[in-house]
C-alpha positions in Angstrom: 64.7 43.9 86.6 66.6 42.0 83.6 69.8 44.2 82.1 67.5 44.9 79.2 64.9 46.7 81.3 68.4 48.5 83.5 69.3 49.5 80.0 66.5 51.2 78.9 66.0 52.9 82.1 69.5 54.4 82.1 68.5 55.5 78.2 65.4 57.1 79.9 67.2 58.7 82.4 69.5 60.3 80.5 67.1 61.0 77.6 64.8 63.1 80.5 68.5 64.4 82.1 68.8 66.0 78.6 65.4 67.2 78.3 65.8 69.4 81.5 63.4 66.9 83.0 63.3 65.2 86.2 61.0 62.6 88.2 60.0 63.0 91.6 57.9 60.8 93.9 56.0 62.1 97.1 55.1 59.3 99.4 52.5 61.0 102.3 52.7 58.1 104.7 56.6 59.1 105.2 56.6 62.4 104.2 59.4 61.9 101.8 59.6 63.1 98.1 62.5 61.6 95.9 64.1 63.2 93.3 66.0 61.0 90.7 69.2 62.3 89.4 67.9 64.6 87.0 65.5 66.5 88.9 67.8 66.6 91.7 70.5 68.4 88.8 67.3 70.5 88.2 66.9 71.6 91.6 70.6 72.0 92.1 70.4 69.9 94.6 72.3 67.1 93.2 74.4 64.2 94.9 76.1 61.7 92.8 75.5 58.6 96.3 71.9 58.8 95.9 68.4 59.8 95.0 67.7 63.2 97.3 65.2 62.5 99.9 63.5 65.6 101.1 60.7 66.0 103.9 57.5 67.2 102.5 54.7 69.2 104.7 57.3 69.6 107.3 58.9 72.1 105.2 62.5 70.8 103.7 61.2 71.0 100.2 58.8 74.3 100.8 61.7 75.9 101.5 62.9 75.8 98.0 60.0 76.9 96.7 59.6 80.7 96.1 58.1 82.6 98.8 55.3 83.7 96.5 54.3 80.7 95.2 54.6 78.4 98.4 51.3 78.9 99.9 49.7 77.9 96.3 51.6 74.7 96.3 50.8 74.2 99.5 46.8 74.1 98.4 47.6 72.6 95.6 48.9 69.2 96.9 46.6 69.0 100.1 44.2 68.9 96.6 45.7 66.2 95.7 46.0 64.6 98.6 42.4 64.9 99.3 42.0 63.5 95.6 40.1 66.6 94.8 42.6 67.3 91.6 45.9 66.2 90.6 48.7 68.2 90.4 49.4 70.5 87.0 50.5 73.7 87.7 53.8 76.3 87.2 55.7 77.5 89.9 59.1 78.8 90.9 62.2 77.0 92.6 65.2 79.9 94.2 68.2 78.0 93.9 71.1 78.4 96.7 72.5 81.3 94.7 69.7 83.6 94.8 68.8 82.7 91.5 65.1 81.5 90.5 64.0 78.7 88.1 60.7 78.0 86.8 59.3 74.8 86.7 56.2 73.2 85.3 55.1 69.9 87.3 52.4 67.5 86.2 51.7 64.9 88.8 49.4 61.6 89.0 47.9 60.2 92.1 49.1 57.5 93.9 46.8 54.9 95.3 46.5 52.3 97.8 44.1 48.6 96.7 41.5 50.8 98.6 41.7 53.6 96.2 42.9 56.1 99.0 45.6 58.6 97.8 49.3 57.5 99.2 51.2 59.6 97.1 52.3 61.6 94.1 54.8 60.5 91.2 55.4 63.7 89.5 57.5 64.4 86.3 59.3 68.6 86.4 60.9 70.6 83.9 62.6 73.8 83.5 60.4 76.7 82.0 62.4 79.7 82.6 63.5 80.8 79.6 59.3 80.6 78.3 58.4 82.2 81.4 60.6 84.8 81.3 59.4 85.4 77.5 55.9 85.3 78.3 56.9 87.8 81.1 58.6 90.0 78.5 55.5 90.3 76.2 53.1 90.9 78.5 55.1 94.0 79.7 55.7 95.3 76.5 52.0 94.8 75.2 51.2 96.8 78.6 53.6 99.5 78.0 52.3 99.7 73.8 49.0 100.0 74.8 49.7 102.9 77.2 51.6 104.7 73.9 48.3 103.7 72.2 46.1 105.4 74.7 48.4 108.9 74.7 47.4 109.2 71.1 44.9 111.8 71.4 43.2 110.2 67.7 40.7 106.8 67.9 43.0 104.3 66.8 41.7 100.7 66.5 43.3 97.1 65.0 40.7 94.3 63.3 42.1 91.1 62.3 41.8 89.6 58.5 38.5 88.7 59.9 37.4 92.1 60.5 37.3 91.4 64.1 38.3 94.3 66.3 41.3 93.0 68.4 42.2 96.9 69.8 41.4 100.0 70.1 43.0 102.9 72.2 41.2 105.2 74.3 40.3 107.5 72.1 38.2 105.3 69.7 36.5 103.3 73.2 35.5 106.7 74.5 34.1 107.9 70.8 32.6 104.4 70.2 31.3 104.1 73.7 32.9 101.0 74.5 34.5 99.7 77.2 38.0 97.7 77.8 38.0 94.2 79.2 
């Protein structure tokens, strides 16, 4: 690499350090992934030596990985590395606090002059605080439409299109309709 090309990578790797993003590379013939700097700060896993180098299928990085969401990465990378799908899913990382991040990964394939899948290069980022929001709303649209539905009146909601977006109990049992 020329110092130009050095410089612009140190540029890129803070510039994704700031975003709350980090790269990662999975290489299935050693069973390693790599974190670079930022996803191992991420991961809060971080050592200043070196790029983290974790075991894959064997466990070392499933063991991060929530408890409810590890068997679904699990399928979702032997996907990948059947080249079935690349990977592009939400999932969530407990940190050695007892705390739990959410992270969003979108992953390419990785592949051989014979086509054949080697690996995954990977880019993650922190979605917690959206996750947790998203988490948030649903719960309270829950809990409003159970207030809704203990009116004992039809009560219904159409949008400036006249589309009917709601309607409690009351107005599906007088209009004979049923929820979704």
């Amino acid at each position: 690499m020329t110092d130009s090309s050095f410089a612009l990578f140190d540029k890129y790797q803070k510039a994704m350090s700031n975003a709350g993003m980090g790269l990662w590379e999975w290489n299935f013939q050693t069973d390693t992934i790599t974190f670079d700097v930022a996803l191992s700060k991420l991961y809060e896993v971080y050592d200043e030596s070196a790029p983290i180098k974790l075991s894959g299928q064997s466990g070392e990085w499933y063991l991060i990985i929530h408890d409810e969401d590890r068997e679904m990465m699990r399928s979702l990378i032997e996907s990948a590395k059947n080249d079935e799908s690349e990977l592009n899913t939400k999932f969530r990382i407990l940190l050695k606090d007892g705390s739990v991040k959410y992270i969003r990964t979108h992953a390419y394939n990785i592949r051989d002059e014979n086509n054949k899948v080697t690996g995954l290069v990977g880019l993650n980022w922190d979605v917690t605080r959206e996750s947790l929001l998203q988490n948030d709303v649903a719960k309270n649209k829950i809990f409003l439409e159970k207030i809704m539905d203990a009116i004992p009146d039809p009560v219904f909601v159409k949008d400036c299109g006249h589309n009917l977006i709601f309607g409690n109990q009351a107005f599906e049992n007088l209009m004979g309709l049923k929820r979704k």
